[in-house]
N, C-alpha and C positions, 0 to 999 in steps of 0.2 A: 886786321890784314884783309886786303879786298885783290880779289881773282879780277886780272882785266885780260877779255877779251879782245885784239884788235889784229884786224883784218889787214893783214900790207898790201893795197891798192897795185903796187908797182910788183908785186912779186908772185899775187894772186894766192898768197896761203893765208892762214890763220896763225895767230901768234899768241902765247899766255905769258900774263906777267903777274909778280905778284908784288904788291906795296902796302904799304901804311898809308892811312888814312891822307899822313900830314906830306907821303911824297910827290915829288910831281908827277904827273902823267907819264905815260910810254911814248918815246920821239915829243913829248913838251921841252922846250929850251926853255934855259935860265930860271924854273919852278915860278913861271907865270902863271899858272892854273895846279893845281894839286886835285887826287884824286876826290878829298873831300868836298874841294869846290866841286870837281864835275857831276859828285854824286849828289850834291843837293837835300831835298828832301828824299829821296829814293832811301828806304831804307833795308836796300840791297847790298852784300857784298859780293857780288859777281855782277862785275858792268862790264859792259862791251863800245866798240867807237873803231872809226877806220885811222889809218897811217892819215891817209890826205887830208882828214877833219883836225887832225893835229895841226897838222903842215898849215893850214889857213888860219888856226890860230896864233900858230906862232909868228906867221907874215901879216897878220893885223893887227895883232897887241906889240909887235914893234914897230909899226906904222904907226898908230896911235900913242905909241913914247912912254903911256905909265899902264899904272893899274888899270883891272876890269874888273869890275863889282860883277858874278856872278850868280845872280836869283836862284836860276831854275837848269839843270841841262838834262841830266839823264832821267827815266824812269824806265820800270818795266811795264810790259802791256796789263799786265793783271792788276799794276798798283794803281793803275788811272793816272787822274792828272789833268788829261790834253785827251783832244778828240782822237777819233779812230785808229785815222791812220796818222796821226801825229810822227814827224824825224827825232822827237823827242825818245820817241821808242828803239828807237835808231842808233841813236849815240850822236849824231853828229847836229844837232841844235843848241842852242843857248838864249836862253833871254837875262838878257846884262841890263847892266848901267838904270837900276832900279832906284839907285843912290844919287841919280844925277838929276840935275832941274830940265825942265821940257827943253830951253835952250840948247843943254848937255847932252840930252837924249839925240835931239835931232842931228848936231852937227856930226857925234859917231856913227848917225844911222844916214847921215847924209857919205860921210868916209867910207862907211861899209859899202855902201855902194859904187860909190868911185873905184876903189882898190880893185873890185874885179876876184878879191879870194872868197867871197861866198860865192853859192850858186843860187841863191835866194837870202833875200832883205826883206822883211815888212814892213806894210807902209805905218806910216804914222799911226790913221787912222784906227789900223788894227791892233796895236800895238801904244798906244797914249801914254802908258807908264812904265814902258820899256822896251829895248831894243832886240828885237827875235832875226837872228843870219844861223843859218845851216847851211851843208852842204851836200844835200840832198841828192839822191842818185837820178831820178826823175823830175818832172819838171810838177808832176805832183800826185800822189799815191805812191806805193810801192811798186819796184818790177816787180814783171815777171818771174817767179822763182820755180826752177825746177831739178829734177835729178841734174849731177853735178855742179849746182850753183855753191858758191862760197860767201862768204859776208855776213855784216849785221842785217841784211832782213831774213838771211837764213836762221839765224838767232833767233830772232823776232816769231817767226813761225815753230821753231823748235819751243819757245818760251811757252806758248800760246797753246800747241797742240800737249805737250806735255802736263802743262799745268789744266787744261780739258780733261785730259785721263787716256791721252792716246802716247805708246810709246815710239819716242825718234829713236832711241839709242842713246840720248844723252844730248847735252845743248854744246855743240862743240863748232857751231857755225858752218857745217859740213852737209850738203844734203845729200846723202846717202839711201842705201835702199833702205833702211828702216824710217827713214822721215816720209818716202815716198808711200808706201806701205800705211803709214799712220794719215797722211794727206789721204787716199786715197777710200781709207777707212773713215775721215772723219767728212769726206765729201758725201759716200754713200750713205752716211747717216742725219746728213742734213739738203738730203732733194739737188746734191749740186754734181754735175757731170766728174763721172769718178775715173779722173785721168792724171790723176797725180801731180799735177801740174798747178801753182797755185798763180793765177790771174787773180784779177778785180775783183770779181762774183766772187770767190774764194778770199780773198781777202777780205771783203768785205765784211762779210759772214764770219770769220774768224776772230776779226780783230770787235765784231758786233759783241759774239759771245766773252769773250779775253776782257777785255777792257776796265777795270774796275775790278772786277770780279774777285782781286784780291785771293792769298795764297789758296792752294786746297795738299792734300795728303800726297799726290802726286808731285807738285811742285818744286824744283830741285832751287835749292835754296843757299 
């Protein structure tokens, strides 16, 4: 049974569901993707993803008419994976169609870009043996997070400072005053302006120390 997290974009709260491995996602139509595909290798059962990351897969895998082979989608920041600030950490990324010939790769990754339901495509180039579209909230890094923000990078930051050994309160997508309090404690202890507030510099440094780093005794799991 796996805890999902996900954010309703159009409502601005956070939502918990709970499934089975083999159900479809939260708002996925017609069990085109299952929690199992989104989790991938992640060997996490508490994943997170927003409403409109749904919504773009479900407007492009019936654009596309059949199956999607998915490789890779979620991770948590501590389990590694994908660079820093990877969307992967996010919920809202996929790298598909692993299964298909360069042909196949390009002509969906040529579709995903026509369609217009991602917010970013990778080029070929970066990407040679499969097709990587998220739908990323910036054009690249994380926002800005701060008291009262909601979302998976609020997550992302709760993941990260929690499993560091600072406490939020709990990973519940909500930045509250104990997330602020824990940011602000974990800025002063690494030379970075302690105003609670988590920019670039802060992120960077966060997701520096997180990344890989793999569970510790804090980690809510």
């Amino acid at each position: 049974m796996a805890k999902i997290l996900v954010y309703n974009n159009s409502l601005n709260r956070m939502e918990t569901y709970y499934r089975e491995l083999t159900d479809a996602m939260p708002y996925n139509v017609n069990r085109t993707l299952t929690v199992d595909e989104f989790r991938g290798s992640s060997g996490s059962n508490i994943l997170w993803t927003d409403r409109r990351t749904m919504q773009s897969w479900n407007n492009f895998r019936k654009l596309y008419g059949k199956a999607i082979f998915v490789g890779f989608a979620f991770k948590r920041p501590w389990e590694g994976g994908h660079s820093n600030l990877s969307q992967h950490y996010a919920g809202v990324a996929f790298d598909v169609a692993q299964n298909l010939s360069e042909a196949g790769r390009n002509s969906m990754r040529n579709l995903a870009i026509r369609s217009g339901y991602w917010r970013y495509v990778e080029p070929a180039v970066d990407t040679p043996r499969w097709v990587h579209f998220d739908d990323r909230w910036i054009a690249s890094g994380y926002p800005l997070t701060k008291l009262g923000s909601k979302g998976i990078y609020v997550l992302i930051a709760q993941d990260a400072l929690i499993t560091l050994g600072y406490d939020t309160g709990g990973l519940d997508g909500v930045f509250g005053n104990l997330t602020r309090q824990s940011v602000i404690s974990y800025q002063g202890s690494n030379g970075l302006t302690a105003d609670g507030i988590i920019g670039d510099k802060t992120w960077r440094k966060l997701m520096t120390d997180v990344v890989g780093k793999g569970s510790t005794q804090t980690t809510i799991l």
